[in-house]
C-alpha positions as CSV (number, residue, x, y, z in Angstrom):
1,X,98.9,134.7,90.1
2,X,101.9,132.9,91.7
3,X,104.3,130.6,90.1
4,X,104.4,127.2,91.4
5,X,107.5,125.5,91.8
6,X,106.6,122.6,92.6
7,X,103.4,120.0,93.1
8,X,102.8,117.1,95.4
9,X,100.8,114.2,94.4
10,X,99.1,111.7,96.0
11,X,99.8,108.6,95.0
12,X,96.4,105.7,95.9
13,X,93.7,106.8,94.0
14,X,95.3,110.2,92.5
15,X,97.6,108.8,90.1
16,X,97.2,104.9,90.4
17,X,93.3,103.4,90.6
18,X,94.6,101.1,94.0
19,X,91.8,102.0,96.2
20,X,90.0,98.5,95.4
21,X,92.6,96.6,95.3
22,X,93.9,97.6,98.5
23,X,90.2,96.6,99.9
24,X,90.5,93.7,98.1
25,X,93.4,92.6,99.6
26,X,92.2,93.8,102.9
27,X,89.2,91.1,102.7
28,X,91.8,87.9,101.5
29,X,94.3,89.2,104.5
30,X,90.8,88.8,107.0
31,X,90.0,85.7,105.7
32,X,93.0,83.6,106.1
33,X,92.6,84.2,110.0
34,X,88.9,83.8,109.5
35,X,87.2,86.7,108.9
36,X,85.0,87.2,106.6
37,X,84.3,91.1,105.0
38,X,82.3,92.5,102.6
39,X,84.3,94.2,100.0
40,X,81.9,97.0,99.1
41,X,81.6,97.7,103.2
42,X,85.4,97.1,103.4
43,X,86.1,99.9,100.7
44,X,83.8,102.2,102.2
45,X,84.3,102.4,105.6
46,X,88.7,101.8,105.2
47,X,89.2,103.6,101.9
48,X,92.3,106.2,103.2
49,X,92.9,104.7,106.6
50,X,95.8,103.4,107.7
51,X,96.8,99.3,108.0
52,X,97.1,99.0,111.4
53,X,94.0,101.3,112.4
54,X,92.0,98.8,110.1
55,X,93.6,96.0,111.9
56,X,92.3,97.5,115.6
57,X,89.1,97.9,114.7
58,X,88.5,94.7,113.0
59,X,90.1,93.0,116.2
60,X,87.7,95.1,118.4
61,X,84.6,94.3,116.6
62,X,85.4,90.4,116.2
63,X,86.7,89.9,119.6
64,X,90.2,88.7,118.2
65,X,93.7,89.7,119.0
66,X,95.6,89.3,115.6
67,X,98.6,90.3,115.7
68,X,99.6,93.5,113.5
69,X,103.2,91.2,112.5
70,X,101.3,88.3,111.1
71,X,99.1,90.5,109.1
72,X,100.9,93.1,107.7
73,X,103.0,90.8,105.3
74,X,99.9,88.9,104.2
75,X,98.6,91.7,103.3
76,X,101.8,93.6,101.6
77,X,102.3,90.5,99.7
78,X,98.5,90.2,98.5
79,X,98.7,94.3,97.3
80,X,101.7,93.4,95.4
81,X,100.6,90.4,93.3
82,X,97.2,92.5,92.7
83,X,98.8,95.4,91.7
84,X,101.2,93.2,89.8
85,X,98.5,91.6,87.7
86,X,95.3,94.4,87.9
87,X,96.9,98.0,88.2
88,X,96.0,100.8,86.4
89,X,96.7,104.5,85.9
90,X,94.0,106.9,87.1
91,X,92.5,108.5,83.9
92,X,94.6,111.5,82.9
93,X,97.4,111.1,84.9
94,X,99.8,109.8,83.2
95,X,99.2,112.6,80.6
96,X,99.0,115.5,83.6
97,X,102.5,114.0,84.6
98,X,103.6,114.1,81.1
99,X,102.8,117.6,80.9
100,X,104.3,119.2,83.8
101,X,107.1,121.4,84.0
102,X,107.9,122.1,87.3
103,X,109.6,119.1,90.0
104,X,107.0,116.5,91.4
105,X,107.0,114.3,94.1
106,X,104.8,111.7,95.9
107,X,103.7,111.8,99.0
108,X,101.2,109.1,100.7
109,X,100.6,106.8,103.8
110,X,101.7,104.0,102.5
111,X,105.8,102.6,102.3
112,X,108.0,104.1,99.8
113,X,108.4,100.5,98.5
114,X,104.5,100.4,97.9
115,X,104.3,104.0,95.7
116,X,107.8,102.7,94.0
117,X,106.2,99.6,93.2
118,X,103.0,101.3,91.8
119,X,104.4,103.9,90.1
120,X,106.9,101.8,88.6
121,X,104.7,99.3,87.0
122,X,103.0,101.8,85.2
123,X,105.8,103.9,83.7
124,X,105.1,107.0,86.2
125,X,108.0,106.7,88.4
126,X,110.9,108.5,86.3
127,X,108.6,111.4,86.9
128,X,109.4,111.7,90.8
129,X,112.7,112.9,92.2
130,X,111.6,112.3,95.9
131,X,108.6,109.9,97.4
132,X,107.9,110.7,100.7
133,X,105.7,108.4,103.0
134,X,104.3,110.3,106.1
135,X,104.4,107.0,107.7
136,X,108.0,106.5,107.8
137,X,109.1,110.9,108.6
138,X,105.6,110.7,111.0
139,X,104.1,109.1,113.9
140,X,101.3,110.7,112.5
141,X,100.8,109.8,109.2
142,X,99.0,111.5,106.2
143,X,98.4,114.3,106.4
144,X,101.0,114.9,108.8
145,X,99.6,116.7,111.8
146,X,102.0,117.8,115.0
């Protein structure tokens, strides 16, 4: 077997339970321009895709043009007072984390600001040297693809 030198976490819904709470605050970002989502459809058809994708197709199907600018800090700001108030560790993880020996790091879609926010709140961040948002080195986004 090969020795590993080094492990890559996700960060939503690997080491922080945010998958929810991001849907959450997908449906209060909707409904202060007037749309109104289910949160159980909202979770399942969005869990993993990026803001602004989410944005385009709920503009497509309600026959609105809402403007990525005006959403994006509704919803940034929403994510931040749930997570301030409702976050939790994944089961495990915090342990797992507590147990490795070899260097970590974090790697997700969403801002560096979002995973140090996260991860800080819950104790996990001192655990990272680097968090890396494919969003910000990627046109791409996670996973990064050419």
């Amino acid at each position: 077997m090969s020795q590993i030198d080094a492990v890559f976490f996700d960060c939503d819904g690997t080491l922080v339970d945010s998958e929810v709470i991001c849907s959450r605050a997908y449906v209060t970002m909707f409904q202060e321009f007037g749309i109104t989502l289910d949160l159980e459809e909202t979770f399942k058809r969005f869990k993993g895709v990026k803001l602004y994708e989410i944005i385009d197709i709920i503009n497509a199907e309600h026959g609105v043009s809402l403007a990525k600018a005006d959403l994006e800090p509704v919803y940034r700001a929403e994510v931040a007072r749930l997570f301030d108030s409702e976050l939790e560790a994944i089961a495990g993880a915090s342990a797992l984390l507590d147990a490795m020996a070899v260097p970590m790091c974090v790697v997700s879609n969403g801002p560096v600001s979002k995973m140090q926010h996260s991860l800080g709140k819950l104790q996990m961040l001192h655990h990272f040297r680097k968090n890396c948002s494919a969003a910000t080195i990627s046109s791409a986004g996670n996973p990064i693809r050419p």
